[in-house]
SEKETOR-395161 format. One record per atom (N, C-alpha, C): residue in one letter; x, y, z. Coordinates in steps of 0.1 Angstrom, whole numbers, padded with zeros to 4 digits, always signed. Layout:
N
aXYZ...
//
This chain:
239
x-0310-0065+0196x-0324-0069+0192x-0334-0064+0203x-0345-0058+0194x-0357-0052+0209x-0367-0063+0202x-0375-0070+0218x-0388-0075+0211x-0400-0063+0215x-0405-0060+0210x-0421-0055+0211x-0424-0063+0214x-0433-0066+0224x-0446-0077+0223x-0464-0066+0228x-0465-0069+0217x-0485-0069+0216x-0490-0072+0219x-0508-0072+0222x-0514-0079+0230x-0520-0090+0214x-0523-0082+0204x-0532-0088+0194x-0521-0082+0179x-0528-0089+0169x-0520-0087+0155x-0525-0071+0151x-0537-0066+0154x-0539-0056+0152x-0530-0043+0160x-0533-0041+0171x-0521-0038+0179x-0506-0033+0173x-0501-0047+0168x-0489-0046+0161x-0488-0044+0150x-0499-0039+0147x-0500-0034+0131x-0499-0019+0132x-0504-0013+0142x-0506-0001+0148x-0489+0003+0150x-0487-0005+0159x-0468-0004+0162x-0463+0002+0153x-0464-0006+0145x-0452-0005+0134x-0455+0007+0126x-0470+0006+0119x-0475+0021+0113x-0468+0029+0119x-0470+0031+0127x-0469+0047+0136x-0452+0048+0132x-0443+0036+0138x-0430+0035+0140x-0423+0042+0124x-0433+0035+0113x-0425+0037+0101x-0426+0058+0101x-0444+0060+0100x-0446+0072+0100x-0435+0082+0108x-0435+0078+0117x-0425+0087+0129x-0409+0085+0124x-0408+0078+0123x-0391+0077+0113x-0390+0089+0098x-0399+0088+0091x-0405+0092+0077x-0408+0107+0085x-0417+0108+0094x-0417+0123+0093x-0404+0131+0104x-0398+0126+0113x-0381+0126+0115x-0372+0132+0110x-0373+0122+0094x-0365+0125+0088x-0368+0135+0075x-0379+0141+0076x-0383+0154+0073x-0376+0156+0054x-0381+0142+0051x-0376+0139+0033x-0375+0145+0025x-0374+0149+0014x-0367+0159-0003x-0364+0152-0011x-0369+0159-0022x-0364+0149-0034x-0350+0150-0029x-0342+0154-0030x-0331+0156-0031x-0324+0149-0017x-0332+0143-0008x-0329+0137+0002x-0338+0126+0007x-0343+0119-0004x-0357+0106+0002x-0354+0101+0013x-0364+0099+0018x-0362+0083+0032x-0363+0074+0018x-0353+0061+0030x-0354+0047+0021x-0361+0039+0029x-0371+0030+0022x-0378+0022+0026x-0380+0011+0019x-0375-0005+0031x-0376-0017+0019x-0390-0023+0027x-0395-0026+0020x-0412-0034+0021x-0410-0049+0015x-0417-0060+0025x-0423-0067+0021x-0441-0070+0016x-0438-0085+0014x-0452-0087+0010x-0456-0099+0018x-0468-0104+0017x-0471-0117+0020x-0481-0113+0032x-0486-0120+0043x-0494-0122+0053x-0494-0106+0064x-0484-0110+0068x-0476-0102+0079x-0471-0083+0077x-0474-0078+0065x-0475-0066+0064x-0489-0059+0061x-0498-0067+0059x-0510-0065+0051x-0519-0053+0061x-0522-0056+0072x-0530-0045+0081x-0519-0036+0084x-0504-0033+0086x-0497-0020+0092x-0498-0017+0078x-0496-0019+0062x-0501-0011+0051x-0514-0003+0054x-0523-0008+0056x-0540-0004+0060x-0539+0010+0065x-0532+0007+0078x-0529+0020+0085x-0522+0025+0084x-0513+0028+0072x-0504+0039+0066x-0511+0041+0056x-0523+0038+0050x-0532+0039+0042x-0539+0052+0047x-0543+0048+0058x-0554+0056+0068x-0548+0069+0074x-0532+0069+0075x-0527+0077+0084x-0523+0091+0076x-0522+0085+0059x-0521+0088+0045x-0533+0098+0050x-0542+0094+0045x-0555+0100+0042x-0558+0109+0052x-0558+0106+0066x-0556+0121+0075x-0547+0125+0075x-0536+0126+0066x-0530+0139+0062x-0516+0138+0073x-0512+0127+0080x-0503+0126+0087x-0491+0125+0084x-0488+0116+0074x-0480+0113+0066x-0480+0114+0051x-0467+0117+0044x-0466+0119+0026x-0456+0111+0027x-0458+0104+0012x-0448+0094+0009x-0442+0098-0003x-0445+0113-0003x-0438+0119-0018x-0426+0119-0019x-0416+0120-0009x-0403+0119-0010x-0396+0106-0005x-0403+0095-0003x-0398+0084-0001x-0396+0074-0014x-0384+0066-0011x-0382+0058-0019x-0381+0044-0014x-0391+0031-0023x-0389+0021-0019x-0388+0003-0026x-0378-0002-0023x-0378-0008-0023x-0382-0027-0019x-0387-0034-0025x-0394-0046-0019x-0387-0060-0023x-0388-0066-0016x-0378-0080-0010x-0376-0087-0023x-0389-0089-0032x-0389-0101-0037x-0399-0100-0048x-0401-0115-0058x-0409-0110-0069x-0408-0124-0072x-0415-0131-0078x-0417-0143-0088x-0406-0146-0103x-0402-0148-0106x-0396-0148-0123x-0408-0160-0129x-0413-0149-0139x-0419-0157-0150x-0439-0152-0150x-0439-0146-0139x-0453-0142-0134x-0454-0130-0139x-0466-0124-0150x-0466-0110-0153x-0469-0106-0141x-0464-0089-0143x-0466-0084-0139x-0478-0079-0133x-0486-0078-0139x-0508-0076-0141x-0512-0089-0131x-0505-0099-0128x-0511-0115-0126x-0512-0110-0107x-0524-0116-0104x-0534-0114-0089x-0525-0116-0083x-0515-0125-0083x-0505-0134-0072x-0492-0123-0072x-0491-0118-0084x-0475-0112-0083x-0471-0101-0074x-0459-0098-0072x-0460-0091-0060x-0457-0074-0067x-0460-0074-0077x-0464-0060-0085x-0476-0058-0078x-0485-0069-0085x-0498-0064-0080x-0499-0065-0066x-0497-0072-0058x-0499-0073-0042x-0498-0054-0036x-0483-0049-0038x-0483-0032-0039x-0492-0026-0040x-0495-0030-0058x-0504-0016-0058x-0519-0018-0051x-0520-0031-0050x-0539-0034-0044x-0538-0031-0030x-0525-0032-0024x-0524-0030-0010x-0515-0020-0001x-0508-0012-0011x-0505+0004-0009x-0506+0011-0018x-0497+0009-0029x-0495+0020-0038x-0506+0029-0044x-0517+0024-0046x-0527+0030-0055x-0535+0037-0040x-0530+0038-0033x-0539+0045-0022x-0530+0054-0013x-0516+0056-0019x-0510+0070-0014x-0504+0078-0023x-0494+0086-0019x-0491+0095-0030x-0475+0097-0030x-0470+0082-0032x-0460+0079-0038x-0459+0084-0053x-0446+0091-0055x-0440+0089-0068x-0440+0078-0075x-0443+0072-0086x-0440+0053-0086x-0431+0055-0094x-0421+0068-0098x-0407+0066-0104x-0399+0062-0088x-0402+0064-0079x-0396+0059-0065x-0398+0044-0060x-0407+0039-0069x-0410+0026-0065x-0397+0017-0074x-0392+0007-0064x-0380-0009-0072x-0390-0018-0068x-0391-0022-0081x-0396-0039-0078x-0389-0049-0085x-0378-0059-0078x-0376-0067-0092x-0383-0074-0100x-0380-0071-0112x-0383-0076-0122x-0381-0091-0129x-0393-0098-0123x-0387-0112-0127x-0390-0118-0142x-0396-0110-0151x-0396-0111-0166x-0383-0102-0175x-0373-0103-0167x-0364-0095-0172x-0361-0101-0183x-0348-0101-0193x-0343-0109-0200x-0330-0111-0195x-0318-0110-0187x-0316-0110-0183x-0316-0109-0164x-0319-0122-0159x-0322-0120-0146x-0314-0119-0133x-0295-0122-0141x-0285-0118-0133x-0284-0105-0132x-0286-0093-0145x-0282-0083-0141x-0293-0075-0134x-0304-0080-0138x-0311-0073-0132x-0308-0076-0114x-0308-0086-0108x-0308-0085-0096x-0293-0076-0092x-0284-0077-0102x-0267-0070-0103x-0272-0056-0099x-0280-0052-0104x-0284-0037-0111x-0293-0031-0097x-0303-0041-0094x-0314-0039-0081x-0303-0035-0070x-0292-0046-0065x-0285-0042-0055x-0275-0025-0058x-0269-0028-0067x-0266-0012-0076x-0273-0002-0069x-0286+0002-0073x-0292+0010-0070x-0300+0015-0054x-0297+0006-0050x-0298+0002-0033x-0290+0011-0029x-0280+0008-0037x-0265+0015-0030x-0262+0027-0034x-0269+0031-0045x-0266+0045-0050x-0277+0056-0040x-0286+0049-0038x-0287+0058-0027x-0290+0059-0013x-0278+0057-0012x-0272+0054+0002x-0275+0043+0010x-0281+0032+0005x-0290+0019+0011x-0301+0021+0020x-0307+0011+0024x-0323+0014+0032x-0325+0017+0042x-0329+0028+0044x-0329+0034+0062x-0335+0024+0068x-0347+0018+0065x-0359+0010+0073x-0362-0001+0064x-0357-0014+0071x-0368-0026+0060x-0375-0030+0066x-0383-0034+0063x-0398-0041+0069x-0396-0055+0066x-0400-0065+0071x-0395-0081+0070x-0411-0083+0080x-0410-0100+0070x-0415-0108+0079x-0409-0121+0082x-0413-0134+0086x-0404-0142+0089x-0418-0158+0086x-0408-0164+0082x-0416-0179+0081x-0414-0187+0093x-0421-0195+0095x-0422-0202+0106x-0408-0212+0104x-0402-0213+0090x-0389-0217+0092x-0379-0210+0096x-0380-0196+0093x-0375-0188+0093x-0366-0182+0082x-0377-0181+0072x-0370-0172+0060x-0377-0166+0061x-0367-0155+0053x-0370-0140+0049x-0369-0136+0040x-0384-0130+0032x-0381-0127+0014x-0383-0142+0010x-0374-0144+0001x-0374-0162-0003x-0359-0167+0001x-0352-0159+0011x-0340-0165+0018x-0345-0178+0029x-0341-0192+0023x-0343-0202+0029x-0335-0204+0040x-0334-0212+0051x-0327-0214+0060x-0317-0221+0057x-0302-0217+0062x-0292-0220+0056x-0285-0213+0045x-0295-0198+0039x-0286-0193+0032x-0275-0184+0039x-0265-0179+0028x-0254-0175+0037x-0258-0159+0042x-0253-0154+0051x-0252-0141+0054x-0244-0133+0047x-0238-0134+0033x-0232-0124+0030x-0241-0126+0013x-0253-0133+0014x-0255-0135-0001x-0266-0118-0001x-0265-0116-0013x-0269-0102-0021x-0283-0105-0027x-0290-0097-0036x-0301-0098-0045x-0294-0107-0060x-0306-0118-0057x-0302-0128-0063x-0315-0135-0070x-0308-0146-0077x-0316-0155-0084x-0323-0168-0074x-0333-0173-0070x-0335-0181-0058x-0341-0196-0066x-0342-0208-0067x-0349-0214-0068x-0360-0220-0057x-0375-0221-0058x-0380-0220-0046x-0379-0237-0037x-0376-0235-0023x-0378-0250-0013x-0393-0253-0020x-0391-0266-0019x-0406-0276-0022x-0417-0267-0009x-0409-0267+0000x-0419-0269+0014x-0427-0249+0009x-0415-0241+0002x-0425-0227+0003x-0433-0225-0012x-0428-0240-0017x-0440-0237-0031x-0453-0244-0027x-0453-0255-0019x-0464-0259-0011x-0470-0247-0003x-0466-0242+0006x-0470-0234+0014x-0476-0220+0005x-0472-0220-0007x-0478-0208-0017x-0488-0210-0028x-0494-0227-0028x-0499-0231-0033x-0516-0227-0030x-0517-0219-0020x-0529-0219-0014x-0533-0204-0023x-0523-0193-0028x-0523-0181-0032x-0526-0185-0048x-0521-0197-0054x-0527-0201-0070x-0539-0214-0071x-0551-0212-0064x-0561-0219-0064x-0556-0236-0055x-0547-0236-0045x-0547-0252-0043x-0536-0257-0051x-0531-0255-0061x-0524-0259-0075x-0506-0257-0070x-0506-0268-0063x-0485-0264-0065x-0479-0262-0080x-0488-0270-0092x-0485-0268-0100x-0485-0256-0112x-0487-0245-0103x-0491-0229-0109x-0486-0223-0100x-0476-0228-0092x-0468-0219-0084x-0457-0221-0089x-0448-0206-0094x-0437-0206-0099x-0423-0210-0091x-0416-0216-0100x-0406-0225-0090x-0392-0215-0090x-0392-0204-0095x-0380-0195-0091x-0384-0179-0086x-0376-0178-0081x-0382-0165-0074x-0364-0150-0078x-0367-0140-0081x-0358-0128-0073x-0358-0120-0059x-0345-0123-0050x-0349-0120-0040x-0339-0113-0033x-0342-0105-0026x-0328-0096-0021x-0323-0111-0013x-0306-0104-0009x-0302-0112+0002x-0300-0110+0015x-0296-0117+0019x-0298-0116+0037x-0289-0103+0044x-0279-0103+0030x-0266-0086+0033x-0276-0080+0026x-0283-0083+0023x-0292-0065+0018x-0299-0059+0026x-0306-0071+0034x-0314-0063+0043x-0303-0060+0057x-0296-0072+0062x-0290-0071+0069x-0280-0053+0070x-0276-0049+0056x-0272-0034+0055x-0278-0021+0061x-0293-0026+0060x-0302-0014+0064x-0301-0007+0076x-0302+0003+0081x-0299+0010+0092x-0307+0002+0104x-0317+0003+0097x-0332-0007+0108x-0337-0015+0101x-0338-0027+0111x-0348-0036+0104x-0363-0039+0114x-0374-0038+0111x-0383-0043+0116x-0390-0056+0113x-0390-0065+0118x-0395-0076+0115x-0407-0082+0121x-0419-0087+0117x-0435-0087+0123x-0435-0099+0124x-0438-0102+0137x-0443-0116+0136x-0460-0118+0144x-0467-0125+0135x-0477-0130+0143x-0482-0141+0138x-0491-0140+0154x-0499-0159+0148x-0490-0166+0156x-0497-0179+0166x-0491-0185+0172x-0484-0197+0165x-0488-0199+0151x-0479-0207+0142x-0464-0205+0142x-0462-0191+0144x-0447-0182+0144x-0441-0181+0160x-0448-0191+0168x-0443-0187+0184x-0427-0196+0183x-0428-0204+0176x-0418-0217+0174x-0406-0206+0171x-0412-0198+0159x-0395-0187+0150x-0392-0181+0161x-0400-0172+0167x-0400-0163+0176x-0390-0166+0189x-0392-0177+0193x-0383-0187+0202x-0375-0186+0198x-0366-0192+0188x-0354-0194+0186x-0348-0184+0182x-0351-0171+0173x-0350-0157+0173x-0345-0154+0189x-0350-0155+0201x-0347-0146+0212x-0340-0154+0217x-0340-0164+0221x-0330-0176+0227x-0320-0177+0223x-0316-0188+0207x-0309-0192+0205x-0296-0187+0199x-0280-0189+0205x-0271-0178+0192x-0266-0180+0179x-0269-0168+0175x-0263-0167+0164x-0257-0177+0154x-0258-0180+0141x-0247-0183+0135x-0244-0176+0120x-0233-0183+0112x-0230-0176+0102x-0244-0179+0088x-0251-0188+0088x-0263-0190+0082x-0275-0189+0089x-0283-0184+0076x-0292-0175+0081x-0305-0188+0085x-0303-0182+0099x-0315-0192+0107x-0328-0185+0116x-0334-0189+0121x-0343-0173+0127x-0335-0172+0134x-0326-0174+0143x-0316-0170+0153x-0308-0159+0150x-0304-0161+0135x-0296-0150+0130x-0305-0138+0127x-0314-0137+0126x-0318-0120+0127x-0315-0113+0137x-0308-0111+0151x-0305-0111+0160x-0293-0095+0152x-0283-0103+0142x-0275-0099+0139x-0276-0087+0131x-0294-0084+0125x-0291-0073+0120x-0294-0061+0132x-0291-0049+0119x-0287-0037+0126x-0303-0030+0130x-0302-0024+0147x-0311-0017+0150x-0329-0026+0145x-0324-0040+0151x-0335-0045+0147x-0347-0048+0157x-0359-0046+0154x-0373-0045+0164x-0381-0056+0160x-0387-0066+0168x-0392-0074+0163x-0404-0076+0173x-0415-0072+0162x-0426-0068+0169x-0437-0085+0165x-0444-0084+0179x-0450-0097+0185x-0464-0095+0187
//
C-alpha cells in the first residue's frame, strides 16, 4: 500500500487525473487491446472526472479504446432517474468524452433476472482479461461500492441488500426521504476489485481521517474492513 497525501481535495483530484491518463496513455490502447477501467460514483470521484473531462478536451487523452466498468447500481431505479448511477456517468463523464458507450458496463439493476445478470457482469470482467485500474472510494465505515463492513473477501458481483445506516446516509441524494431510497443495490465484490491489477482509492474530507487511520495502521483481516484494503493489488490511496 502507497499513501499519497495532498495538501487539499483538489490537489488529489489532479493526482489521480493525471495517474489514470498516464496509465491509459502507457498503455497505448486498440480496439483490439482496450485499457480496463473500473469507476466509481458518489462524492469522492466527482472533481478527478472534471479533469479527465478537461484533459479530454485538450486533446491529452482518448478514451476511444478504453473499456469500463462501474462498481455499483440501485435495483429497481430507472435508468433516466437523477439519483441512478446510469445517470450520475453520463452527467459526470460520459457525455463529455469520446468513449465508445458499447465499452461502457453498468449493472443493470432493472434486469429480470438479477442473479444472472450480476453472474454475467463478473463473466465479462473476465473475458477481458479483468480491470487494469479501479478507482474506489471508501465510507467512513469503510465500504466500498455497497460492500458493507464485514463482507467477505472472496465475495464477487452480487445482489446486496442496503445497511440502514447507508440508506440513511443516501437519503440526502432523494430529497431528505429514506423512504425513496432504494433498499437493494448490485454491486461488484470485494474479489472483483480486489482482482484488478491497481487499485486507487480517494479519500477526502476530514470525516474519512477516522477510515484512513485504520486503513494505514491497523492489520489486515479476512473481512472486509478499511484495514483490509491494504490487501489489494498495487494499491494507492490518495489523501
Amino acid at each position: 500500500m502507497k499513501l499519497i497525501i495532498q495538501e487539499t481535495p483538489t490537489e488529489v483530484a489532479d493526482y489521480v487525473a493525471k495517474y489514470v491518463i498516464d496509465k491509459i496513455n502507457a498503455a497505448k490502447p486498440t480496439a483490439e487491446k482496450p485499457y480496463i477501467l473500473g469507476l466509481p460514483t458518489g462524492s469522492s470521484p466527482v472533481q478527478v472526472y472534471q479533469r479527465l473531462i478537461e484533459h479530454h478536451k485538450a486533446g491529452t487523452v482518448s478514451f476511444k479504446n478504453v473499456i469500463t466498468f462501474n462498481m455499483d447500481e440501485y435495483v429497481g431505479l430507472p435508468e433516466d432517474h437523477p439519483q441512478s448511477y446510469h445517470s450520475f456517468m453520463k452527467h459526470n463523464l460520459f457525455d463529455h468524452i469520446d468513449i465508445n458507450l458499447a465499452n461502457v458496463n453498468i449493472l443493470n439493476g432493472n434486469a429480470t433476472d438479477l442473479q444472472k445478470e450480476c453472474e454475467e457482469y463478473e463473466a465479462k470482467i473476465k473475458s477481458v482479461g479483468g480491470v487494469d485500474l479501479f478507482l474506489g472510494g471508501i465510507g467512513t465505515d469503510g465500504h466500498i461500492a455497497f460492500n458493507e463492513p464485514g463482507s467477505s473477501l472472496s465475495s464477487t458481483t452480487r445482489i446486496k441488500t442496503l445497511a440502514d445506516d447507508t440508506i440513511i446516509a443516501n437519503a440526502r441524494f432523494f430529497d431528505g426521504d429514506v423512504k425513496k431510497v432504494p433498499r437493494m443495490a448490485l454491486t461488484v465484490g470485494v474479489a472483483t476489485v480486489m482482482a484488478a491489477k491497481e487499485v486507487v482509492i480517494i479519500i477526502t474530507g476530514a470525516h474519512k481521517a477516522f477510515a484512513l487511520y485504520k486503513a494505514v495502521e491497523e492489520e489486515a483481516t479476512g473481512e472486509l474492513r478499511v484495514k483490509t484494503v491494504k490487501y489489494f493489488k498495487g494499491l494507492k490511496s490518495t489523501w
